[in-house]
C-alpha positions as CSV (number, residue, x, y, z in Angstrom):
1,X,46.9,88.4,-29.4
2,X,49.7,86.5,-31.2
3,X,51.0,89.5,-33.5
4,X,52.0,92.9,-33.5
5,X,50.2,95.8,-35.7
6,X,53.2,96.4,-36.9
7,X,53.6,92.7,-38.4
8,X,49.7,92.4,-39.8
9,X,50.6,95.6,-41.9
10,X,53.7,93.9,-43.1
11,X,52.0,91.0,-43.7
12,X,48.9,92.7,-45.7
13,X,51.4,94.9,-47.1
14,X,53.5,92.3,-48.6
15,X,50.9,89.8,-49.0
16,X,51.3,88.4,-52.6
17,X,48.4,88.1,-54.4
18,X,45.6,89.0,-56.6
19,X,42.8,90.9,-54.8
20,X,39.2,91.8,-56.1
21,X,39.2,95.7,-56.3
22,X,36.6,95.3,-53.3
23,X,38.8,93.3,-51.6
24,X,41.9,95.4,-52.3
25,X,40.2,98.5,-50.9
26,X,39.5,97.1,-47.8
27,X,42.5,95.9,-47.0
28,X,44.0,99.8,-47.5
29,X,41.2,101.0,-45.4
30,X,42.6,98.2,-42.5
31,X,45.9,99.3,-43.4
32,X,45.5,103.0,-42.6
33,X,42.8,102.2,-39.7
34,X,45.7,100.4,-38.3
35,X,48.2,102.9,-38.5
36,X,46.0,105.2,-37.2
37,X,45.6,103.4,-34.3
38,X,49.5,103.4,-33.7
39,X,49.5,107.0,-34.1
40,X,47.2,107.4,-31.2
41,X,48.7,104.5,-29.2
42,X,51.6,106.7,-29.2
43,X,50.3,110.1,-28.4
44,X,48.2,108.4,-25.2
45,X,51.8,106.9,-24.6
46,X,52.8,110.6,-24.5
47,X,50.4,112.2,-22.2
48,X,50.4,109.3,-19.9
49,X,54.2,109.2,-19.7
50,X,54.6,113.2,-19.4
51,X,55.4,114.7,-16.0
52,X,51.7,116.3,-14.8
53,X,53.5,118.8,-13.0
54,X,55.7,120.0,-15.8
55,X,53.2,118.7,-18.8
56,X,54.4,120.0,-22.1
57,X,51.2,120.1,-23.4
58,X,47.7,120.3,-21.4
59,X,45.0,117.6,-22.4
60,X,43.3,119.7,-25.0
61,X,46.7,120.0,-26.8
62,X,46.5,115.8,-27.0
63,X,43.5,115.7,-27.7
64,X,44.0,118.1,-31.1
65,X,46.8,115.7,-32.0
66,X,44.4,112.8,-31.5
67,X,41.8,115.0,-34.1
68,X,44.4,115.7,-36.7
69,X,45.4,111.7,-37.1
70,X,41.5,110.7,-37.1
71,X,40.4,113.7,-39.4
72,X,44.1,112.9,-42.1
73,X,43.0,111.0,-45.1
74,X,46.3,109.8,-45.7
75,X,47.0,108.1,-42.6
């Protein structure tokens, strides 16, 4: 894939124009869907990354971390 999350939520983000209130809500909800996604890209990052023989958290403390970010409406 040619671009980052990071840059398509810059890019809708700053995107300059007029949107239909239909259209304008759905690029919110791909907006949030997308920072979601980061959020859970990082807390996999986490668990695969930690040490399993020292692990800060067990798997059912990632996996509540991974419920909180789908179940926030604000992101």
């Amino acid at each position: 894939m040619g671009m980052t999350i990071e840059k398509a939520i810059r890019y809708y983000e700053d995107k300059n124009v007029v949107l239909t209130e239909e259209e304008a809500l759905a690029n919110t909800v791909a907006i949030e869907t997308m920072k979601k996604y980061q959020k859970i890209e990082n807390i996999v990052d986490a668990y695969i990354t930690d040490n399993p023989r020292e692990p800060m958290y067990d798997t059912e403390d990632y996996m509540q971390s991974i419920r909180e970010v789908l179940e926030d409406a604000t992101n």
